[in-house]
Structure formats: structure tokens, C-alpha cells
C-alpha positions in Angstrom: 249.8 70.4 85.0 250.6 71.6 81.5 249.3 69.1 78.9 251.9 69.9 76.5 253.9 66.9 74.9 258.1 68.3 75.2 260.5 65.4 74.5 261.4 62.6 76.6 264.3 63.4 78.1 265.2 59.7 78.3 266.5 61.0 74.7 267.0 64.0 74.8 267.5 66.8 71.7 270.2 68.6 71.2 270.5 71.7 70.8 272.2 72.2 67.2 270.9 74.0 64.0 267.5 72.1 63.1 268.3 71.2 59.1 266.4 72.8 56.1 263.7 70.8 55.4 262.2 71.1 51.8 259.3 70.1 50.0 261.3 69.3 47.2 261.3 65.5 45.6 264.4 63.4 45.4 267.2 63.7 42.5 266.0 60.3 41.8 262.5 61.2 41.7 263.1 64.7 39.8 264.8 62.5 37.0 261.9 60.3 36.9 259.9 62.9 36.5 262.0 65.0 34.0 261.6 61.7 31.6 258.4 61.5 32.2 257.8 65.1 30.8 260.0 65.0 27.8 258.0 61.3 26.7 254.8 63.3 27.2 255.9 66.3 24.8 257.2 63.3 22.3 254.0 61.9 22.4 251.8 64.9 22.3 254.2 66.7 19.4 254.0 62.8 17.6 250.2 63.1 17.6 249.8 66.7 16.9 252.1 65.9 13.9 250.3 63.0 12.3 246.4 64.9 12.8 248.4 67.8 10.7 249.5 65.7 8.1 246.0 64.2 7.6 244.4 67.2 7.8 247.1 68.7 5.4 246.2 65.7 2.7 242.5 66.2 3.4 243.0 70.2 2.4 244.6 69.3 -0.9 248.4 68.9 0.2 250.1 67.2 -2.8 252.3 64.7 -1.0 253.9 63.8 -4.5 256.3 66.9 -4.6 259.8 67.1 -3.3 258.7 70.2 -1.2 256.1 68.0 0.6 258.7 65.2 1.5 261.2 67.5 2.6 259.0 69.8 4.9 257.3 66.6 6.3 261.0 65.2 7.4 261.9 69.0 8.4 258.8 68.6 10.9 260.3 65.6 12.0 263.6 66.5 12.6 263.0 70.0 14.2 260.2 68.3 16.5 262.8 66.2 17.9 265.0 68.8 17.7 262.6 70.8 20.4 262.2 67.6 22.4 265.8 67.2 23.3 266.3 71.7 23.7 263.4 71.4 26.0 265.0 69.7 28.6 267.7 72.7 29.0 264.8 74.8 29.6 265.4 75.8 33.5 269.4 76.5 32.5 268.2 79.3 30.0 264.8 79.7 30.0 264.4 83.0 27.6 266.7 81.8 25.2 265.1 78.2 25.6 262.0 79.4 24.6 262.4 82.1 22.0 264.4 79.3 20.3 261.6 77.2 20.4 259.1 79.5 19.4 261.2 79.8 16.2 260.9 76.3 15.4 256.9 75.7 16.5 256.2 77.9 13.7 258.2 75.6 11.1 257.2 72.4 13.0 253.5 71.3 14.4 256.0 68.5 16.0 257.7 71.0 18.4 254.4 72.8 19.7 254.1 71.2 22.4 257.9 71.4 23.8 257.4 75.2 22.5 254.3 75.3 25.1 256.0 74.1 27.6 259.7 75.9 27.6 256.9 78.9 27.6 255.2 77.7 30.7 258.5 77.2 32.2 259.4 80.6 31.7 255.8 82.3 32.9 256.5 80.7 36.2 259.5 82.8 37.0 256.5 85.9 36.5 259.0 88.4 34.5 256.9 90.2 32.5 259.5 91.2 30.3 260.4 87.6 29.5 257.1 86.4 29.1 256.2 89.3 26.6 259.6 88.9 24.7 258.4 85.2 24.2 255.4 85.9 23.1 256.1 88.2 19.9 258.6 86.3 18.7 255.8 83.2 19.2 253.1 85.5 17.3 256.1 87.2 14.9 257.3 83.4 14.1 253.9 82.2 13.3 253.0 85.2 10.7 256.0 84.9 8.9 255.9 81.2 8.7 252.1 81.8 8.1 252.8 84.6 5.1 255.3 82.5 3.6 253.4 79.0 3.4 255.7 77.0 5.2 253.2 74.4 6.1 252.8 70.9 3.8 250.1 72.5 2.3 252.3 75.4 0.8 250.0 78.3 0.5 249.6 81.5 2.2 247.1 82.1 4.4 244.7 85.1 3.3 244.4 88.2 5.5 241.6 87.2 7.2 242.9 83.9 8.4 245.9 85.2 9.2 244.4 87.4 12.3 242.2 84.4 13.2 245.0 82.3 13.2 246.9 84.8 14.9 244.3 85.0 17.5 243.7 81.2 18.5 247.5 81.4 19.1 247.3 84.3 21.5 244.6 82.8 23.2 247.0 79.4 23.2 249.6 81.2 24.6 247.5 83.1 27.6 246.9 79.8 28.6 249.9 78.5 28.9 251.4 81.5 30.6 248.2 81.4 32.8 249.5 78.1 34.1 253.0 79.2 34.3 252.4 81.9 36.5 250.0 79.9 38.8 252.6 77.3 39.0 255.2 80.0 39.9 253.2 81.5 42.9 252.3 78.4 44.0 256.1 77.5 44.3 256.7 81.2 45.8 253.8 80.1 48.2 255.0 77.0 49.6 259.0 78.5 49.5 257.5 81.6 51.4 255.6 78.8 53.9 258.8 77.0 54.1 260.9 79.6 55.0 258.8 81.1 58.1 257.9 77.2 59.4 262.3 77.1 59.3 262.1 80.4 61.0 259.2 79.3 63.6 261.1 76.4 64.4 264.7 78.4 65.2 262.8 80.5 67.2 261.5 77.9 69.0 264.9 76.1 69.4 266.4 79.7 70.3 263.7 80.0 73.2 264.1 76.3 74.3 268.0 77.2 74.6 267.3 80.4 76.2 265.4 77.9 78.6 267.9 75.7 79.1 270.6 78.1 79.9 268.5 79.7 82.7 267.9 77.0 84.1 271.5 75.8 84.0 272.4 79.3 85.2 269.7 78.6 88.4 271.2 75.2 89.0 274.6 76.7 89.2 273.1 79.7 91.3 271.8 77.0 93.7 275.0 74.8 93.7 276.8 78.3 94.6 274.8 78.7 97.4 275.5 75.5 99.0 278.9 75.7 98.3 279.2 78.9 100.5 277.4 77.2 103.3 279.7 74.3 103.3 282.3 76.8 103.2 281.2 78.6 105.7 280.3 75.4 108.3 284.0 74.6 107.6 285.2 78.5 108.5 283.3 77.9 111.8 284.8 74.9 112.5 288.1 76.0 111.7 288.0 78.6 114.2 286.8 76.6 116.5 290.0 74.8 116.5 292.1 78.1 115.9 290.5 79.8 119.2 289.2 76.7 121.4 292.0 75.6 123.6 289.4 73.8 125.9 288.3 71.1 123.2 289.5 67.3 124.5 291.0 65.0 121.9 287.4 63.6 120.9 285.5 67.0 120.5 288.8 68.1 118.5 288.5 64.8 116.7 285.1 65.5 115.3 285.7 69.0 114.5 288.3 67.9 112.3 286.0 65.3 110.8 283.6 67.8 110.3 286.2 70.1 108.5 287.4 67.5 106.4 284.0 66.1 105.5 282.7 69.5 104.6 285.9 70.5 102.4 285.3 67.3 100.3 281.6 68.2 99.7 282.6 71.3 99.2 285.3 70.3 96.2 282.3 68.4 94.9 279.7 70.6 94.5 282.5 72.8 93.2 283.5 70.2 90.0 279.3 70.8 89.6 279.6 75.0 89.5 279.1 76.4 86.2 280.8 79.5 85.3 278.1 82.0 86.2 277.2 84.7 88.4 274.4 85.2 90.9 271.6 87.1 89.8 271.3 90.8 91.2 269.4 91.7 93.6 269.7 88.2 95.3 269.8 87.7 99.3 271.1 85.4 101.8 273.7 84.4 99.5 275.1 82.2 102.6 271.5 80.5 102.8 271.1 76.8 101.5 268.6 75.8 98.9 266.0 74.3 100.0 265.4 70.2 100.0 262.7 67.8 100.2 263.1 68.0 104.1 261.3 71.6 103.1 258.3 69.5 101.3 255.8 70.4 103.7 256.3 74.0 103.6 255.9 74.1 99.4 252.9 71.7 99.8 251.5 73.4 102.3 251.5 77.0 100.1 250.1 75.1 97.2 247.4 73.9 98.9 246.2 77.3 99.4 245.4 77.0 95.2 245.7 73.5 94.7 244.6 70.0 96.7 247.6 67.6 96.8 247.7 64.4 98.3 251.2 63.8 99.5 252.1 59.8 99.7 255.9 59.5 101.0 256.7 55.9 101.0 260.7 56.5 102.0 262.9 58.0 104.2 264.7 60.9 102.2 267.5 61.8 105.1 270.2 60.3 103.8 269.6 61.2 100.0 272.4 63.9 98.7 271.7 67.8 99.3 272.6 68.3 95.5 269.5 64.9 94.7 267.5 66.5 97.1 267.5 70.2 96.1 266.7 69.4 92.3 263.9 66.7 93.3 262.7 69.8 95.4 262.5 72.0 92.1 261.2 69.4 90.3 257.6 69.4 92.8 257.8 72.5 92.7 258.2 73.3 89.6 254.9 70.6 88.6 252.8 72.3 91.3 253.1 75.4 89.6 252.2 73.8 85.8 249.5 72.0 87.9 247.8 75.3 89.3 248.9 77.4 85.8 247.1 74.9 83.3 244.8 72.7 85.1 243.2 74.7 88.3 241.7 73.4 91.1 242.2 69.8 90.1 243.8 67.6 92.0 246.9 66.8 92.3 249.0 63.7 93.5 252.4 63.4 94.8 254.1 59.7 95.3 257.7 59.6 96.6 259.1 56.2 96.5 262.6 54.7 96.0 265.5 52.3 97.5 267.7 54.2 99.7 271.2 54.5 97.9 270.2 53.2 94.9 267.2 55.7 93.4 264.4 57.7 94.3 261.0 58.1 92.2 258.8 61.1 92.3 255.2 60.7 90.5 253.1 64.0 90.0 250.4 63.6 88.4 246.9 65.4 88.1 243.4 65.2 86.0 243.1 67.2 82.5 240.3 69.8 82.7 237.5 69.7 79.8 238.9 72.3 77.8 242.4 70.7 77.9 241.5 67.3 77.0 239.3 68.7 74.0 242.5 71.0 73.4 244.7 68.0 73.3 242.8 65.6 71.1 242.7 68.5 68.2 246.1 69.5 68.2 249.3 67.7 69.6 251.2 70.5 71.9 254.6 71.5 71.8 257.3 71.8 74.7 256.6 74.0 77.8 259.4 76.1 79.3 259.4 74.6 82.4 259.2 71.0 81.2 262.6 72.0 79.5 264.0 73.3 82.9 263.1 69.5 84.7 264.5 68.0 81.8 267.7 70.0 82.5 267.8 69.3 86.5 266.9 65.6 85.6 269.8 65.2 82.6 272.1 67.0 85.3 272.4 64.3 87.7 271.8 61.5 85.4 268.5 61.1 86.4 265.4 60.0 84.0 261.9 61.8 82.9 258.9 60.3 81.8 256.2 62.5 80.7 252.5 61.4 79.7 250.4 64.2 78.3 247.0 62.8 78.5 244.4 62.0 77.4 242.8 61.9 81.1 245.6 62.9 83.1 249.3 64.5 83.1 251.6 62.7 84.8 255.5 63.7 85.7 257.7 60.4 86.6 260.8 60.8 87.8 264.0 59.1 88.5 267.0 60.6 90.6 270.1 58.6 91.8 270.4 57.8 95.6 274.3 58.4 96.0 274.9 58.5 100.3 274.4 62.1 101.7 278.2 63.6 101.9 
């Protein structure tokens, strides 16, 4: 039998649009985050400011003037400035980071928000962002570099201008480096995301598809035995049209007989879904067959398949509509046991209470391959698991599955109502 793991249909799920799962953290969590990041770029643009102020003094920096004091609170101000722009950055990102660029060439404080609005923008991957950000980063930097606006308050000669220069480009490669990683990464798992949404529709699709042909089947067979109760109560309407031999007792039971078979027939009517047979279809007048045709099924798959056959219960008075969908049910695990698990044996246990409920255990042995199959990766539903699930839910029945690890095993349990 298959040794794929559907859902019990003790609880059953319904078909309905399976929701969009995303990898995506909580608000609660983003926020978290978010003020994580800006007390990083605080910290890092803090420290980056104090080791240029020391290293500004060490060069010669006269921290005496009013130029010093008022391009050391400038640094200040703009670096916090940067902190507080940089948490717009995914609203605008271009204009984020241009802006910012601006002011990291004023202010050693605001680097490292200017870093990262640029980061933010490379993982979008337009170049023509990314390069527009850059020149005015490189643009920024000369001028501020040509014109000595730094505490120390000289220009920077022609040769350390282009190293300068340089170092930043190379800064700047790596950030957008990251940004663009970080960015396909996202279109990775988004891309991933999307198809395992897909994958899973599909599957629901197929397992609705399943469903629906097997309602369509049940109402098929329900069809069928309502046109042979229809026509046993024809018969027996003639009989008492045509017979004018019948005594009062032979007429008596013929119209017992009518009358029971027109109130099975309105019931298994109430039970019809709104199909139609399916073409090509014979015998439309024929009954379904029942578990009284048990030995006939088990006897064809023993041909394939050795099953040891334990009925512990009389099933005569157990209703025709019980009876045909227990049949279908056997069947139906016979067939799963000689697809997925041939030549093992298999065991069939019918038990119950009469009017009350009737069991039906099918179970069989796992081949090698199965078991090793079935340890590594959990399974998924099989179509015609779905399609006992359907007959079992349509008569208020209950299935238990067991997938393994040894053995699959199919336990049923079908109302008893008294045979109409």
C-alpha cells in the first residue's frame, strides 16, 4: 500500500486558497531590528568621528580657532543629521543616498549612515542608481577635499587627492558589493517563495481535482442504484397493474415491496449529486457492487497480491449505500497495496456491531526501498487516499492512516444504519 502520509481525515482540510506564506519577520521584530541598525550607524559614525578628531589634532589641527569649533559641531550636527535621514532610506532610496553622500563628505560622523543608504540602494541592482550615487559620493568628496573642509583646513595636494579618491572607490565597491548580494539573495528566496506558493496550489488544485472525481464516481454509483430501485419498483408496479390472479397477501407484499423501494429510492436520491454519468458507461441499470462481492475482488487480487481475508461479522443487513463505499474502500487499498508495495502481503480484518458500526483494517508490510524512502523524506498525499477520505467523510465515517515505519495500515470506520 502507498506509504505516503495524506491527512487524517478525522480532520480533514479544506479546500480553500492555502495563504501566502513569507519569510519575512514580524512588524514587531522589523522595528526591533530597524533600531537596532540606526544605534549601530550612531555608534560607528560616534567612533569614526572621535578617531578623526584625534588624528586631526595629531596632524597639526589648531583646535583654538573659531573655524575648528564650528566644523567640529557641523560634524556633529550633520552626523546626526544622517542618522535620523537614514531611516527613510527604503521610501526614497536615490534621493536618500545622494543626500547623504553630500553630507559624508562634510561630516566623518555621517559615513557610516552614507554607507549604508548606499548599500540599501545597490540591493535594488539599478545600475543607473547605483552609479548616480556614486559620482556624487566621489564628486562630494573632491570638492570637500579641494576646498579643506576637514578640522585640519588644508587642501589636499594632487597626489593625495587621487589616493584619497581611490580608497573611497574601493570603499564604495564594497558596499555596493554587499548591496547587490543582499539584493539577489532577497530575489532568491522571493523567487523560491513564489514557486513553493505555486507548488503548493498546484497541489491543492490536483487534490480538488481528486476530490471532485471521486464525488462525481460516488454520485455515478448512487445513480446506478437509484435506477435499480426504480426499476424493482416499475416491476412491481406492473405486477399489480397486470396481475389480476395475486391473493390479498401476495398483493400485500408487492405493495410493501413498492413502498419500501420508493423510500430507498428518495433516499439515495437526497444523496445524488448534480452530475452525469460518464460516457461510454454500460449497464446503467446494474448495481454497484457490495462487500457481498468481496470474494470476487479478493479473489482477482490474489492473482498479484496474497491477502488474508478475516471476516469477523455478518455484513447482510449493513446499508447498500455503507456497503458499496466499504467495497471501494478494499478495493481501492488492494490496488495502493499491489502499486507501491508488490508481492507483500496483505491483511484484510472486517469487524464491527451490527447497526451500530463496521471496521475495516487493511494493512500490509513496507518493502526495503519504501521504508529507507520513508525515513529520508516524509511523503505527501496520494490520490487515492484522497478519494477514501471522500467516501469515508461521505457517510460520516472515520479514517485512520499509519504510514510506517514497518507497515501501512488503512482503519476504517463506517456507520451500521439497518439495510432499507
Amino acid at each position: 500500500m502507498t506509504a505516503t502520509t495524506p491527512t487524517p481525515a478525522t480532520t480533514p482540510t479544506p479546500s480553500a486558497t492555502p495563504s501566502k506564506k513569507t519569510f519575512e519577520p514580524t512588524r514587531a521584530r522589523r522595528v526591533w531590528l530597524e533600531v537596532a541598525v540606526v544605534v549601530s550607524v550612531f555608534l560607528a559614525g560616534l567612533v569614526l568621528f572621535v578617531v578623526n578628531f584625534g588624528l586631526s589634532v595629531d596632524s597639526g589641527a589648531d583646535d583654538t580657532t573659531l573655524r575648528f569649533a564650528g566644523l567640529f559641531f557641523l560634524d556633529i550636527l550633520l552626523g546626526l543629521l544622517a542618522v535620523g535621514l537614514v531611516t527613510l532610506r527604503r521610501l526614497a532610496p536615490l534621493t536618500i543616498g545622494i543626500l547623504l553622500a553630500v553630507i559624508a563628505a562634510a561630516s566623518s560622523f555621517a559615513v557610516p549612515a552614507a554607507l549604508l543608504a548606499l548599500v540599501s540602494l545597490a540591493t535594488r541592482r539599478r545600475t543607473r542608481d547605483i552609479a548616480i550615487a556614486i559620482v556624487v559620493w566621489l564628486v562630494s568628496g573632491a570638492a570637500a577635499a579641494l576646498l579643506g573642509i576637514d578640522l585640519i583646513g588644508l587642501p589636499l595636494t594632487p597626489v593625495d587627492l587621487v589616493l584619497t579618491l581611490v580608497i573611497v572607490a574601493l570603499l564604495l565597491s564594497v558596499a555596493v558589493t554587499i548591496g547587490v548580494s543582499i539584493g539577489s539573495r532577497r530575489a532568491l528566496v522571493a523567487s523560491l517563495q513564489e514557486r513553493a506558493i505555486l507548488v503548493e496550489e498546484e497541489q491543492r488544485l490536483r487534490e480538488d481535482a481528486a476530490r471532485d472525481h471521486e464525488r462525481a464516481r460516488i454520485a455515478r454509483e448512487k445513480h446506478d442504484s437509484l435506477a435499480h430501485r426504480l426499476s424493482l419498483t416499475a416491476m412491481h408496479a406492473s405486477a399489480l397493474r397486470y396481475r389480476d390472479d395475486l391473493d390479498a397477501a401476495e398483493r400485500a407484499s408487492v405493495v410493501e415491496n413498492v413502498h419500501d423501494n420508493a423510500r430507498a429510492s428518495l433516499g439515495e436520491l437526497r444523496d445524488i449529486l448534480a452530475v452525469v454519468r460518464a460516457p461510454g458507461s454500460t449497464d446503467p441499470d446494474h448495481p454497484q457492487p457490495t462487500l457481498d462481492d468481496l470474494e470476487a475482488l479478493i479473489a482477482t487480487a490474489t492473482t498479484a497480491t496474497p491477502v488474508d481475508t478475516r471476516v469477523a461479522v455478518d455484513t447482510a443487513t449493513l446499508h447498500p449505500t455503507v456497503s458499496r463505499h466499504a467495497y471501494r474502500i478494499v478495493q481501492e487499498c488492494l490496488t495502493n497495496a499491489r502499486r507501491h508495495a508488490p508481492g507483500m502481503p496483505v491483511t484484510l480484518t472486517i469487524d464491527g456491531v451490527v447497526d451500530d458500526r463496521i471496521f475495516l483494517t487493511v494493512r500490509n508490510p513496507l518493502p526495503a526501498d519504501t521504508r529507507t524512502r520513508t525515513h529520508a523524506q516524509p511523503p505527501t498525499p496520494g490520490f487515492g487516499l484522497i478519494g477514501i477520505d471522500e467516501r469515508v467523510r461521505s457517510v460520516h465515517g472515520t479514517l485512520d492512516l499509519t504510514p510506517g515505519p514497518d507497515e501501512f495500515r488503512v482503519e476504517v470506520s463506517l456507520p451500521w444504519p439497518i439495510s432499507a
